[in-house]
PQR file of N, CA, C, O and H, with PARSE charges and radii, in Angstrom:
ATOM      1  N   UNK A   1       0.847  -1.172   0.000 -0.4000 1.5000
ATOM      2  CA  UNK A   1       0.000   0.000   0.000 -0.0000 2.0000
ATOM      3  C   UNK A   1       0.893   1.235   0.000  0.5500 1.7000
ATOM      4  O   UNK A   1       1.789   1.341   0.837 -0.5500 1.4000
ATOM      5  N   UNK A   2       0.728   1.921  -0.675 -0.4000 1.5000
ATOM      6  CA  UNK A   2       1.583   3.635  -0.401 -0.0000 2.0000
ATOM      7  C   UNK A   2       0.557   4.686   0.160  0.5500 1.7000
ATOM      8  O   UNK A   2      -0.505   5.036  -0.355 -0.5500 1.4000
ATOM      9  H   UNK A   2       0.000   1.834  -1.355  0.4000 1.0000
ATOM     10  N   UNK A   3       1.110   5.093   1.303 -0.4000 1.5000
ATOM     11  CA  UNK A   3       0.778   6.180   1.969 -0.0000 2.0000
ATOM     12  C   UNK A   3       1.467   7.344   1.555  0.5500 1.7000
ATOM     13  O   UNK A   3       2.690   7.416   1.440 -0.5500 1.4000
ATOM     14  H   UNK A   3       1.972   4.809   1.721  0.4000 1.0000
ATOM     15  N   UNK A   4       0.214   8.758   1.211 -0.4000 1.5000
ATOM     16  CA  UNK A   4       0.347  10.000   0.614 -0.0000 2.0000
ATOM     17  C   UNK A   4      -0.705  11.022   1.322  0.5500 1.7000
ATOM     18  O   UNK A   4      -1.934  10.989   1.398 -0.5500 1.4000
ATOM     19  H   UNK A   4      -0.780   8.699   1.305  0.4000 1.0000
ATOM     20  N   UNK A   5       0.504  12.171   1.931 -0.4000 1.5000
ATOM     21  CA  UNK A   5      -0.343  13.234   2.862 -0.0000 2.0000
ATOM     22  C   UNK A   5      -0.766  13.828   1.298  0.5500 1.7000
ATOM     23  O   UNK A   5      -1.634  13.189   0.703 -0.5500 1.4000
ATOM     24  H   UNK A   5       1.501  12.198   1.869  0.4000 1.0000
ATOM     25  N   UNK A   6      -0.268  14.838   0.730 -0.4000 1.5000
ATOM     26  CA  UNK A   6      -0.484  15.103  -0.240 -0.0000 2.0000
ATOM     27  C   UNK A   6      -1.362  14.676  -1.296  0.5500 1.7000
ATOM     28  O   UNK A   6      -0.749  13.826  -1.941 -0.5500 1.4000
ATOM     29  H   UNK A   6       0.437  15.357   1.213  0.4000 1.0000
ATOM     30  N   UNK A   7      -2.702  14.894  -1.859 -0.4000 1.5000
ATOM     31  CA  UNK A   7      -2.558  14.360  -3.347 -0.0000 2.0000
ATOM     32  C   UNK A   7      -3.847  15.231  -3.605  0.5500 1.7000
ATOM     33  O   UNK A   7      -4.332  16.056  -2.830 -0.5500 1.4000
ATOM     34  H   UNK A   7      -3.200  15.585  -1.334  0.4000 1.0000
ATOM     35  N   UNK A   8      -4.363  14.825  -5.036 -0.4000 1.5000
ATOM     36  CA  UNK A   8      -5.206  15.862  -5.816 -0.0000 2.0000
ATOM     37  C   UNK A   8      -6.866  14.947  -4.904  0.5500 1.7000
ATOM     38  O   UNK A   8      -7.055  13.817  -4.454 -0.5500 1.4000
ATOM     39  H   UNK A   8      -3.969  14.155  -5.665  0.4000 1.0000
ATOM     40  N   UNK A   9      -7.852  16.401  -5.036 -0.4000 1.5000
ATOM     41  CA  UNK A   9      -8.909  16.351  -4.352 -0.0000 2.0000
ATOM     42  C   UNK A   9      -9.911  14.533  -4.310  0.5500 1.7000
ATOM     43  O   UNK A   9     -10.613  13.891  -3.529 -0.5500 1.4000
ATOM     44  H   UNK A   9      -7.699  17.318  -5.402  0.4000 1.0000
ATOM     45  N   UNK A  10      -9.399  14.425  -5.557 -0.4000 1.5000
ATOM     46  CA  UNK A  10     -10.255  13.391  -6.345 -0.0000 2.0000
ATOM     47  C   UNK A  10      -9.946  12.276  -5.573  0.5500 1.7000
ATOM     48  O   UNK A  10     -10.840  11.436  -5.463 -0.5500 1.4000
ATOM     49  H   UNK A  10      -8.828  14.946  -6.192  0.4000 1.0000
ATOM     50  N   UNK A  11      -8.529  12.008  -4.825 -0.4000 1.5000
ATOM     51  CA  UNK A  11      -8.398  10.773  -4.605 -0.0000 2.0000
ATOM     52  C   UNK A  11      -8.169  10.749  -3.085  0.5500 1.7000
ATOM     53  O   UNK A  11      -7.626   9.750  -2.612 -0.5500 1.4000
ATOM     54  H   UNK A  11      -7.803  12.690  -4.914  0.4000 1.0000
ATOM     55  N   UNK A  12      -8.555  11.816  -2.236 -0.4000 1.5000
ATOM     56  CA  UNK A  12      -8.659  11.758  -1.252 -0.0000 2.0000
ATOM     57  C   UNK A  12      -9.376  10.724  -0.153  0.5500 1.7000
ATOM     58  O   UNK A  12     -10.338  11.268   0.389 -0.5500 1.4000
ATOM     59  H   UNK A  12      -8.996  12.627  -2.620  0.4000 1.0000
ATOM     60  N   UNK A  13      -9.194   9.715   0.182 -0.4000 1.5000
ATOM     61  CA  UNK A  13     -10.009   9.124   1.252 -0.0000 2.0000
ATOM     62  C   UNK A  13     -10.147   7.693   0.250  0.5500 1.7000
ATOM     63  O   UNK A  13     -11.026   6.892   0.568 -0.5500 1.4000
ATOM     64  H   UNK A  13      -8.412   9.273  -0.258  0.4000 1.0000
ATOM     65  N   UNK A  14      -9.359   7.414  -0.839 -0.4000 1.5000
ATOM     66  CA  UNK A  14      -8.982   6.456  -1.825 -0.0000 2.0000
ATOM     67  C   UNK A  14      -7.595   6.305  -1.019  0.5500 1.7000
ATOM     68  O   UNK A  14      -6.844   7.088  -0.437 -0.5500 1.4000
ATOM     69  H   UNK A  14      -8.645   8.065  -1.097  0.4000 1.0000
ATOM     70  N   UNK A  15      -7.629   4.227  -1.389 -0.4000 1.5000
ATOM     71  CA  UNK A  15      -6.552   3.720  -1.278 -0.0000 2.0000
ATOM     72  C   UNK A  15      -5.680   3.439  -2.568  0.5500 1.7000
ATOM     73  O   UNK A  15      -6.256   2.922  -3.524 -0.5500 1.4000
ATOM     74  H   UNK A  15      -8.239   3.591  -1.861  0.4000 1.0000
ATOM     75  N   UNK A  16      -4.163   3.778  -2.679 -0.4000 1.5000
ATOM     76  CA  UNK A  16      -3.301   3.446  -3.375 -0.0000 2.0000
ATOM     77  C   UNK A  16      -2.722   1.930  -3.025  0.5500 1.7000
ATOM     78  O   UNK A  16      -2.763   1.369  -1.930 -0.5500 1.4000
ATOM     79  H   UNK A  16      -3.694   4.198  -1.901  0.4000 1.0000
ATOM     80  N   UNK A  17      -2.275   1.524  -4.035 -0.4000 1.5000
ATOM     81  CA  UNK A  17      -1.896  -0.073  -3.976 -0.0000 2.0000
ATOM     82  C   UNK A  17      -1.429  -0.389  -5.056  0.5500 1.7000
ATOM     83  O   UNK A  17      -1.981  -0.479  -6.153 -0.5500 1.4000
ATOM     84  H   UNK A  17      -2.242   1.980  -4.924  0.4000 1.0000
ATOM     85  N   UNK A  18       0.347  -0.686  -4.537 -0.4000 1.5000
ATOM     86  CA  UNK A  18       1.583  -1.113  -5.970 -0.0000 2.0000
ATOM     87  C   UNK A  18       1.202  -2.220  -6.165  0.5500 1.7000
ATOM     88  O   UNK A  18       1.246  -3.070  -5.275 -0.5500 1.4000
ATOM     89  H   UNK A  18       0.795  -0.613  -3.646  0.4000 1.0000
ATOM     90  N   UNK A  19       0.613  -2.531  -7.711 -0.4000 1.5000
ATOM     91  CA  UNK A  19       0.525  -3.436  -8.332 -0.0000 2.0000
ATOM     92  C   UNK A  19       1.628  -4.178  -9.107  0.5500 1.7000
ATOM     93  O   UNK A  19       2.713  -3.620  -9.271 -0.5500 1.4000
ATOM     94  H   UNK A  19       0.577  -1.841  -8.433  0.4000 1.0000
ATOM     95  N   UNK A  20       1.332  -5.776  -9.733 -0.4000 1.5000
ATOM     96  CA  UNK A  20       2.517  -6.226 -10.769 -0.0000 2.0000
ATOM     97  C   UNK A  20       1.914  -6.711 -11.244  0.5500 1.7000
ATOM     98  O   UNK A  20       0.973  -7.205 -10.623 -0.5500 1.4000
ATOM     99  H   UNK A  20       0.451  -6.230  -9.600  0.4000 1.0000
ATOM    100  N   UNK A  21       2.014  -6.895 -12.529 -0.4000 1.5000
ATOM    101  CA  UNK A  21       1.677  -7.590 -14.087 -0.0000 2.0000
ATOM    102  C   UNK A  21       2.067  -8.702 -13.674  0.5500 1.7000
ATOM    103  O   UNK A  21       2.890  -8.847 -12.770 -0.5500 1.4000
ATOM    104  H   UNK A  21       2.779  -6.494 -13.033  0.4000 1.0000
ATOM    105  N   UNK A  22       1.274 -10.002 -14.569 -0.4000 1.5000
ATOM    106  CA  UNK A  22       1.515 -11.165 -14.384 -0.0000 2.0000
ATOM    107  C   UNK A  22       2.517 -11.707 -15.553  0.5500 1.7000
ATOM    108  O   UNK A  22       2.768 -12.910 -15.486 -0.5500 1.4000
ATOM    109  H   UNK A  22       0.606  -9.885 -15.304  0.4000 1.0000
ATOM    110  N   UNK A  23       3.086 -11.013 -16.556 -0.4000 1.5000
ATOM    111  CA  UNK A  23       3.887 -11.404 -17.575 -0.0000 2.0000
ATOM    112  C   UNK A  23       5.215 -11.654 -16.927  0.5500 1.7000
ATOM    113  O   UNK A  23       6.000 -10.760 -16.610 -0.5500 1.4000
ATOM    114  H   UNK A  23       2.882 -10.036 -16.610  0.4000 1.0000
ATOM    115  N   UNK A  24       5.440 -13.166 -16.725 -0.4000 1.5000
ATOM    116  CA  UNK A  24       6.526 -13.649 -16.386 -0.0000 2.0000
ATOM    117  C   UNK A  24       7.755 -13.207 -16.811  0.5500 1.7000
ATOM    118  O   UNK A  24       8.542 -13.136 -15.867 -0.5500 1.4000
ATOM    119  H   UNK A  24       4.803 -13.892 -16.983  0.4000 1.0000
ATOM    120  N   UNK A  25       8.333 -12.807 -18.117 -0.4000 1.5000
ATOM    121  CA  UNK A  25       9.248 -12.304 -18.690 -0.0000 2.0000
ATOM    122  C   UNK A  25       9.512 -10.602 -18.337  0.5500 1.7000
ATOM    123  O   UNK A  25      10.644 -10.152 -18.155 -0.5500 1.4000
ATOM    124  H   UNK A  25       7.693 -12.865 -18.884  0.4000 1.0000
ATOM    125  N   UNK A  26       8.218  -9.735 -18.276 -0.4000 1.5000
ATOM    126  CA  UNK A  26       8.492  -8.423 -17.910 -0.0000 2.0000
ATOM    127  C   UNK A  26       7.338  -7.672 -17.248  0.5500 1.7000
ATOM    128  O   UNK A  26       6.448  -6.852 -17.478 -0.5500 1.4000
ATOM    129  H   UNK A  26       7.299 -10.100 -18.424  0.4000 1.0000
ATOM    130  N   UNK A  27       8.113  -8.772 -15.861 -0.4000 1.5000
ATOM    131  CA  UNK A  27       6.988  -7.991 -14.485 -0.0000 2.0000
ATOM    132  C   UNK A  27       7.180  -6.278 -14.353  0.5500 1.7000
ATOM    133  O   UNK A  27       8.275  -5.715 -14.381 -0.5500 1.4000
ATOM    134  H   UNK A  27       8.835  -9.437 -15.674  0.4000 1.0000
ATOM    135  N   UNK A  28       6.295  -5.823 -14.254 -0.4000 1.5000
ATOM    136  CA  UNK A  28       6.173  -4.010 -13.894 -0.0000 2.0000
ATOM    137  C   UNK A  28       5.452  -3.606 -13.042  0.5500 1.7000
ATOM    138  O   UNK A  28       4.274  -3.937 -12.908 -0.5500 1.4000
ATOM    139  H   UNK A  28       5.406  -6.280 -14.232  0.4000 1.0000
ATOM    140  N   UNK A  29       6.106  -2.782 -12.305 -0.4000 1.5000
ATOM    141  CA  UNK A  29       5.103  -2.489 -11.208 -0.0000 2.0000
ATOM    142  C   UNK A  29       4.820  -1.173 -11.278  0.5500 1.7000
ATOM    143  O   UNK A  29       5.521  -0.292 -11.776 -0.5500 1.4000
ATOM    144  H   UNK A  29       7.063  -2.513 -12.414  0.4000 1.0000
ATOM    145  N   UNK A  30       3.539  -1.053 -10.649 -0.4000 1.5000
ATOM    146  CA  UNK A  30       2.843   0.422 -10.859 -0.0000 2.0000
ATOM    147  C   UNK A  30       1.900   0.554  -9.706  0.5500 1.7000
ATOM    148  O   UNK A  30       1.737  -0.327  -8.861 -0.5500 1.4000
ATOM    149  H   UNK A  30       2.970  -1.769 -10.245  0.4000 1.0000
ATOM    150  N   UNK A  31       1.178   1.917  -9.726 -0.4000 1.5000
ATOM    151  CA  UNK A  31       0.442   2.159  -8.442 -0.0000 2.0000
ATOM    152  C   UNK A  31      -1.181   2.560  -9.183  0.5500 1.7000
ATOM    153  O   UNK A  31      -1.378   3.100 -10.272 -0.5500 1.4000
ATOM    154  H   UNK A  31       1.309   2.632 -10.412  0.4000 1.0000
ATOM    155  N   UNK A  32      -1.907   2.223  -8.460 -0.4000 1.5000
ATOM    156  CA  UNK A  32      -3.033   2.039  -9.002 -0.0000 2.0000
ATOM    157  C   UNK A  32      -4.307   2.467  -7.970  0.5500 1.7000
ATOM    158  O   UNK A  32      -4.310   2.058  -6.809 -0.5500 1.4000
ATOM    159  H   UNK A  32      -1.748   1.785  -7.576  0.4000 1.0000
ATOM    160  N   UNK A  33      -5.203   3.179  -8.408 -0.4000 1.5000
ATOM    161  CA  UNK A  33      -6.061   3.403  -7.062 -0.0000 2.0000
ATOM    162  C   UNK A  33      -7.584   2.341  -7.060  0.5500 1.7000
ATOM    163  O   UNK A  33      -8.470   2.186  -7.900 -0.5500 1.4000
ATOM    164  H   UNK A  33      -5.201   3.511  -9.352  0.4000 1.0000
ATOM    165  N   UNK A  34      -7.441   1.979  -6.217 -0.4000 1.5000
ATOM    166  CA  UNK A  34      -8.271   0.632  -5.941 -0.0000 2.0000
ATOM    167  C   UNK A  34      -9.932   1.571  -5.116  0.5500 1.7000
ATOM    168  O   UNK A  34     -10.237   2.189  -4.096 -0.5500 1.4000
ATOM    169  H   UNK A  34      -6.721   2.105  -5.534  0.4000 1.0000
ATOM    170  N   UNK A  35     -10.620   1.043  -6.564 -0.4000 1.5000
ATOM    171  CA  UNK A  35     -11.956   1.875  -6.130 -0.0000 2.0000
ATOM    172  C   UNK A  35     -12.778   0.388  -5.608  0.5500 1.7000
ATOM    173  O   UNK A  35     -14.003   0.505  -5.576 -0.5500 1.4000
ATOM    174  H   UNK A  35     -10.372   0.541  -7.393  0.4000 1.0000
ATOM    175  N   UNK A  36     -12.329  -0.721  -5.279 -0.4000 1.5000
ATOM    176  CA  UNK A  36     -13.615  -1.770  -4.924 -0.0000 2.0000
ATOM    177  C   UNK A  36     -13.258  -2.637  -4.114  0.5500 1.7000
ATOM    178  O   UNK A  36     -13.611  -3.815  -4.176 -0.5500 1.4000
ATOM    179  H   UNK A  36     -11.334  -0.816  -5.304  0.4000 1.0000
ATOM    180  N   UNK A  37     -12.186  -1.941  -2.879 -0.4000 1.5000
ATOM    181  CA  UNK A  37     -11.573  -2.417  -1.598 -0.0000 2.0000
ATOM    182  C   UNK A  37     -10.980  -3.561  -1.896  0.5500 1.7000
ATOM    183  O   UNK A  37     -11.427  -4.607  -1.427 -0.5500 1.4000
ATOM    184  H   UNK A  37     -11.899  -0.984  -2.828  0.4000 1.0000
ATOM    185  N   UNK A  38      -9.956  -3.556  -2.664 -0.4000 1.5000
ATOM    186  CA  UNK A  38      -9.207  -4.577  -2.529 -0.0000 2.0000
ATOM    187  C   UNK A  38      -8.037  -4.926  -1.521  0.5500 1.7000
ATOM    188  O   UNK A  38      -7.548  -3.915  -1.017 -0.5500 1.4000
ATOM    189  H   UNK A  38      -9.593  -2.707  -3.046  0.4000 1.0000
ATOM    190  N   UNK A  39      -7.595  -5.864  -1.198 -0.4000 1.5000
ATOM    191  CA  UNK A  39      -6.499  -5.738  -0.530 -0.0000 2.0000
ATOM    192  C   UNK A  39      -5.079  -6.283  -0.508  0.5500 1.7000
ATOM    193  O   UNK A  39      -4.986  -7.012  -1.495 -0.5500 1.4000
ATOM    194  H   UNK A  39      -7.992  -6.685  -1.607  0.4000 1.0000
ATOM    195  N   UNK A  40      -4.042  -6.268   0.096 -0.4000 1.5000
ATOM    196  CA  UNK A  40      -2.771  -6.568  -0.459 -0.0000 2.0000
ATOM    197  C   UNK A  40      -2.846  -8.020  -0.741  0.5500 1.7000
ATOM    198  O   UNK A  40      -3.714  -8.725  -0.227 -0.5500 1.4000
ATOM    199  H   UNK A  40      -4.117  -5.676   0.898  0.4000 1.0000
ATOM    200  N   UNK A  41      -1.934  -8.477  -1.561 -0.4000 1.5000
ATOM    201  CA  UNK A  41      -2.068  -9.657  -2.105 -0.0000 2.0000
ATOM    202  C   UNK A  41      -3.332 -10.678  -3.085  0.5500 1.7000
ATOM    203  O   UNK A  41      -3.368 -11.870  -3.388 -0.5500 1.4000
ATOM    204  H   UNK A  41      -1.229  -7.904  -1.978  0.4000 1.0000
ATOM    205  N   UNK A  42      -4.398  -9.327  -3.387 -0.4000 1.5000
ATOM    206  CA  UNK A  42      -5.663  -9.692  -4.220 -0.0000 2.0000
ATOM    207  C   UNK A  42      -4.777  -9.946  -5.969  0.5500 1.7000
ATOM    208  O   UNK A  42      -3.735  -9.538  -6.481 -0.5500 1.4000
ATOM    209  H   UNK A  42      -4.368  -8.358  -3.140  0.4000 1.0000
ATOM    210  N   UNK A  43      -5.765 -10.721  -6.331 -0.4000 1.5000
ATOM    211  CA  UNK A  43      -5.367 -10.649  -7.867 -0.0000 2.0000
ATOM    212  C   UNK A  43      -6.974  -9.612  -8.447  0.5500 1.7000
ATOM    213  O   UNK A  43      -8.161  -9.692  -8.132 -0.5500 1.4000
ATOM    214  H   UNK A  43      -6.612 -11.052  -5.915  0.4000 1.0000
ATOM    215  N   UNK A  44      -6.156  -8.654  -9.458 -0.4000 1.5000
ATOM    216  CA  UNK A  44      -7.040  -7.940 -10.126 -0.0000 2.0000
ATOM    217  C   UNK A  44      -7.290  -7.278 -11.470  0.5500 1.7000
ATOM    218  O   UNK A  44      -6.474  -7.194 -12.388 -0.5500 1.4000
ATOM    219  H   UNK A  44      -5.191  -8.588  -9.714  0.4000 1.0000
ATOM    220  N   UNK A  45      -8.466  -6.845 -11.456 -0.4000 1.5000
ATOM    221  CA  UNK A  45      -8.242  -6.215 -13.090 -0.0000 2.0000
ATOM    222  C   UNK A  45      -8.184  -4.857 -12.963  0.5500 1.7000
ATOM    223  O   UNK A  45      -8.998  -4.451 -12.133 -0.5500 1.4000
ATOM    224  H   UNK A  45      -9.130  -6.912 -10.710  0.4000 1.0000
ATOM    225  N   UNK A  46      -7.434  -3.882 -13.546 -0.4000 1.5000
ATOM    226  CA  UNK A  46      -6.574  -2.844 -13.577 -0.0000 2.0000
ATOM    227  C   UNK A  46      -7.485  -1.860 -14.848  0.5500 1.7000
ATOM    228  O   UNK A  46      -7.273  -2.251 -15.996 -0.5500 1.4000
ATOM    229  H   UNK A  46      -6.773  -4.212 -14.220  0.4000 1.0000
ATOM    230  N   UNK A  47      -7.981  -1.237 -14.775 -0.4000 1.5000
ATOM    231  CA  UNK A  47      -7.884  -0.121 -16.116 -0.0000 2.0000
ATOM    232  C   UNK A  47      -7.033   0.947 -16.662  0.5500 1.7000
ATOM    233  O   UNK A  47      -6.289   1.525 -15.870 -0.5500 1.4000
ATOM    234  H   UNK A  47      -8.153  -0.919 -13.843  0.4000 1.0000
ATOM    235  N   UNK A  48      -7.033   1.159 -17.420 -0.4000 1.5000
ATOM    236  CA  UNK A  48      -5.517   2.146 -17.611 -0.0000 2.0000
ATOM    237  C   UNK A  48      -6.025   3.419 -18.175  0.5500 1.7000
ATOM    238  O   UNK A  48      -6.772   3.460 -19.152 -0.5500 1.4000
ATOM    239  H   UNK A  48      -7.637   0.689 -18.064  0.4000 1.0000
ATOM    240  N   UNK A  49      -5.686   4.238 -17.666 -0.4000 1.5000
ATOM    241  CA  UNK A  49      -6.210   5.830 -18.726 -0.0000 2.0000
ATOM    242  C   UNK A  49      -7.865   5.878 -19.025  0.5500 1.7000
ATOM    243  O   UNK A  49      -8.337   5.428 -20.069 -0.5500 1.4000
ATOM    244  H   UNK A  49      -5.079   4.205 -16.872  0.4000 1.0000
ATOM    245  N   UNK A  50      -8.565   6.399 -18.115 -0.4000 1.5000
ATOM    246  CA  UNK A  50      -9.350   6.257 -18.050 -0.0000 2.0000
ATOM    247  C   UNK A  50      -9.942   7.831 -17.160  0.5500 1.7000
ATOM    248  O   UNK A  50      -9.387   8.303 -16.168 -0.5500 1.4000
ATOM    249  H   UNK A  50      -8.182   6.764 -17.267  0.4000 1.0000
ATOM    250  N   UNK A  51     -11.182   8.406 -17.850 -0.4000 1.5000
ATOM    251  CA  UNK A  51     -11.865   9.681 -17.603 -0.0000 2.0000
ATOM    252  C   UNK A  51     -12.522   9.104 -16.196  0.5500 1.7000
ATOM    253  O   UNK A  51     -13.160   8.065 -16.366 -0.5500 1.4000
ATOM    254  H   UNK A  51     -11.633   8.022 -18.657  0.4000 1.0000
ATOM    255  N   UNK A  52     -12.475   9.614 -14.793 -0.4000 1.5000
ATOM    256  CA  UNK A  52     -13.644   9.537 -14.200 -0.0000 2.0000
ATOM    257  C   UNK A  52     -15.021  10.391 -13.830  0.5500 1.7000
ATOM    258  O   UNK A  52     -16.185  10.040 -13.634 -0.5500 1.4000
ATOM    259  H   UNK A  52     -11.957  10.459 -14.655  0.4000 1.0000
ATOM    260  N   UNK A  53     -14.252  11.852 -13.825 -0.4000 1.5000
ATOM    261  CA  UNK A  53     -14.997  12.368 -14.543 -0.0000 2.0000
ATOM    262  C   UNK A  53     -14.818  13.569 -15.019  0.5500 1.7000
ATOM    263  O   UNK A  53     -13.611  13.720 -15.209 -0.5500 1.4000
ATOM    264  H   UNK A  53     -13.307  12.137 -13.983  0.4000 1.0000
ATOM    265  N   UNK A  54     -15.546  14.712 -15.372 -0.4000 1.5000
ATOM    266  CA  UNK A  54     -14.648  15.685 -16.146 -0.0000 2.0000
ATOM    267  C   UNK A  54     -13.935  16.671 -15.947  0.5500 1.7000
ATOM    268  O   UNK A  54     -14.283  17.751 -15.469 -0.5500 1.4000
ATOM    269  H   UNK A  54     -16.526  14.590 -15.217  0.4000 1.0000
ATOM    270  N   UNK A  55     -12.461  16.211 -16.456 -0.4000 1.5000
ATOM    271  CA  UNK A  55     -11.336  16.985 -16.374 -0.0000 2.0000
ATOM    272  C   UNK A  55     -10.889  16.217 -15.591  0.5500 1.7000
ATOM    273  O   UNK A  55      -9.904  16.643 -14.989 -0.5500 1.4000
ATOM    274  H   UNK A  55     -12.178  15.334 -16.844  0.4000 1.0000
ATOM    275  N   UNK A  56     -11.312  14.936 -15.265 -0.4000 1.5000
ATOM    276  CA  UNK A  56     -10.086  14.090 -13.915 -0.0000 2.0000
ATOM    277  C   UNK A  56      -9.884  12.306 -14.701  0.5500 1.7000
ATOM    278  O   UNK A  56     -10.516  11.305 -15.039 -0.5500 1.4000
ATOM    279  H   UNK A  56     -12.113  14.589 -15.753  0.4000 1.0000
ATOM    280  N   UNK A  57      -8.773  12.794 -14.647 -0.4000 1.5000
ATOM    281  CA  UNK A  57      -8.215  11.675 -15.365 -0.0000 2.0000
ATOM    282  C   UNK A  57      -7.134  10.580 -14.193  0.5500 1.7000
ATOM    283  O   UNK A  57      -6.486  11.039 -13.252 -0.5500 1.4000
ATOM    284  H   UNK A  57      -8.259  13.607 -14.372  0.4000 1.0000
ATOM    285  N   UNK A  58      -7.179   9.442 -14.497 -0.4000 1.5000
ATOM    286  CA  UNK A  58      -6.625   8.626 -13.524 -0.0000 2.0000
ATOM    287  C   UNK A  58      -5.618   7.540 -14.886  0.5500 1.7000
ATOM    288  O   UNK A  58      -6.144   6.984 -15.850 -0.5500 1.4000
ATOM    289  H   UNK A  58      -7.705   9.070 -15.261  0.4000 1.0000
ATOM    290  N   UNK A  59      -4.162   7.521 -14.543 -0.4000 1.5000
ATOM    291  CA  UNK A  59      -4.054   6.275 -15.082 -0.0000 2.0000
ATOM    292  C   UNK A  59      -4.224   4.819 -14.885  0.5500 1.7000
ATOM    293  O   UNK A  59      -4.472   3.976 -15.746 -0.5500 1.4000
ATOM    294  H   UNK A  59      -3.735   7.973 -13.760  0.4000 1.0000
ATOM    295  N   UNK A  60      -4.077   4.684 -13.810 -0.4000 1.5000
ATOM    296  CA  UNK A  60      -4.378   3.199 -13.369 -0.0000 2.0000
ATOM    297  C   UNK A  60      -5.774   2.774 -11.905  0.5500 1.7000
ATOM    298  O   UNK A  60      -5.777   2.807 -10.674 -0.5500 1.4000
ATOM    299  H   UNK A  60      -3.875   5.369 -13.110  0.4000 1.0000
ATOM    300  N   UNK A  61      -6.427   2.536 -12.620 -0.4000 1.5000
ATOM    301  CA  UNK A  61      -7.657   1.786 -11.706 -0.0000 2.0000
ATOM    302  C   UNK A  61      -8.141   0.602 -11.375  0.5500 1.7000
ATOM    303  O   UNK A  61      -8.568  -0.206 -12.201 -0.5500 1.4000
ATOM    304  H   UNK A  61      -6.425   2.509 -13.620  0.4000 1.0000
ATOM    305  N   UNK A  62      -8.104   0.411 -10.073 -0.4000 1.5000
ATOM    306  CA  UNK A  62      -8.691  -0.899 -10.302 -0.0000 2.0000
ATOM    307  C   UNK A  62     -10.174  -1.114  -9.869  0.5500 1.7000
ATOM    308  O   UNK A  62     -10.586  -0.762  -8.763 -0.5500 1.4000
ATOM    309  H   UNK A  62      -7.758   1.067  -9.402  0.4000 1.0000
ATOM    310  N   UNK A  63     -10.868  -1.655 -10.718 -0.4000 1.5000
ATOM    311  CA  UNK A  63     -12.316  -1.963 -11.308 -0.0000 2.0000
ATOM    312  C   UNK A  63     -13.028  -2.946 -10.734  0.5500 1.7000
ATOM    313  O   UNK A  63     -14.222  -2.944 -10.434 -0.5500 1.4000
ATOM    314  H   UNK A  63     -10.534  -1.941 -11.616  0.4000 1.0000
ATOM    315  N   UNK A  64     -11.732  -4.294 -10.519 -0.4000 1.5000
ATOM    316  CA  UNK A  64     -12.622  -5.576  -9.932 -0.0000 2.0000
ATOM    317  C   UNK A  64     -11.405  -6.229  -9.461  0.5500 1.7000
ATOM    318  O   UNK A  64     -10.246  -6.051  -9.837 -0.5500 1.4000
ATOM    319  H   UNK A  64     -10.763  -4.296 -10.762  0.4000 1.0000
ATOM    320  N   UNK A  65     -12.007  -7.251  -8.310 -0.4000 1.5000
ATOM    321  CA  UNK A  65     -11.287  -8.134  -7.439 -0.0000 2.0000
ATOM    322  C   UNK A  65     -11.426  -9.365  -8.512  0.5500 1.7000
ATOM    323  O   UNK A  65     -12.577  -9.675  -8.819 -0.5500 1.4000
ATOM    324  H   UNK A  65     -12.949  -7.396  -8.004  0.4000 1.0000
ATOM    325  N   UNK A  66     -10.259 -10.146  -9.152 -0.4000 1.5000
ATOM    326  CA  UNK A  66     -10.754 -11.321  -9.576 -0.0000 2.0000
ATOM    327  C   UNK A  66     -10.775 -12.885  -8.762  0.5500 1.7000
ATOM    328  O   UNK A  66      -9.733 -13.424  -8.389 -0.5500 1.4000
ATOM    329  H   UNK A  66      -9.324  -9.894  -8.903  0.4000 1.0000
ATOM    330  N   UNK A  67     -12.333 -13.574  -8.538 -0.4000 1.5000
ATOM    331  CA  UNK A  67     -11.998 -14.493  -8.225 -0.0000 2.0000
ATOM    332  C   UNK A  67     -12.130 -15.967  -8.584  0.5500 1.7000
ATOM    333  O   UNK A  67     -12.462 -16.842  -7.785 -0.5500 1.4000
ATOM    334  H   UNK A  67     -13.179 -13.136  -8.841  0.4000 1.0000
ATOM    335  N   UNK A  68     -11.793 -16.178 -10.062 -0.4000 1.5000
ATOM    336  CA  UNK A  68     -11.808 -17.154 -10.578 -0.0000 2.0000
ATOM    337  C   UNK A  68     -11.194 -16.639 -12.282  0.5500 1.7000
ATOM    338  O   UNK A  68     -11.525 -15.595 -12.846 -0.5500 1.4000
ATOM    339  H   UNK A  68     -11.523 -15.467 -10.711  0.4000 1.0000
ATOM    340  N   UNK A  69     -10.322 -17.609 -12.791 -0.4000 1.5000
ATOM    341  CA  UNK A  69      -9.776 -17.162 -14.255 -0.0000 2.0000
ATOM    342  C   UNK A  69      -9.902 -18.366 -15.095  0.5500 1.7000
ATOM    343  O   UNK A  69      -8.950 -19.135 -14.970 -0.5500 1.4000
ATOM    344  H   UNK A  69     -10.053 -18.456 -12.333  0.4000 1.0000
ATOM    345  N   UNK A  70     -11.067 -18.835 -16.137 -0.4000 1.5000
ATOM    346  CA  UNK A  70     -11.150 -19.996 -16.552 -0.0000 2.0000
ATOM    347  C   UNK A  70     -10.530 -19.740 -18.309  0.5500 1.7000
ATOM    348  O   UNK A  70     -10.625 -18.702 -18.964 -0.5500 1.4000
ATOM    349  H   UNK A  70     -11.841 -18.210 -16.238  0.4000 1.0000
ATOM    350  N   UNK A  71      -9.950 -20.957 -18.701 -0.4000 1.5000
ATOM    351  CA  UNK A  71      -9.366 -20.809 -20.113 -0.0000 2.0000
ATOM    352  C   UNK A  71     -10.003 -21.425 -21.444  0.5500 1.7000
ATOM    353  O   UNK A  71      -9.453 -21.247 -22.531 -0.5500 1.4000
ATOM    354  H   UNK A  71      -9.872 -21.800 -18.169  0.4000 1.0000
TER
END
């Protein structure tokens, strides 16, 4: 989780949470604001660049907790 006194109005009282890609060859990590209470060690789905609403833009969101991945 990253803790921030600072940040823009929008994400106030929102949790941040460093995420990693599951691509074995080129894991990346990034920070992502988790709008559907997830918590450390959840697997999830991420949105990227995305309007929430106008004039506030977020790059990384997360949308949903996943709990099941069938092939």
């Amino acid at each position: 989780m990253v803790v921030s006194q600072q940040k823009e109005e929008f994400l106030m009282g929102k949790k941040l949470l460093v995420c990693e890609t599951l691509e074995e060859q080129s894991r990346q990590k990034f920070v992502a604001v988790d709008m559907v209470g997830a918590g450390v060690g959840s697997e999830v789905l991420v949105s990227h660049h995305i309007c929430v609403k106008p004039d506030v833009y977020v790059d990384d969101r997360i949308v949903a907790i996943v709990d099941s991945v069938s092939e």
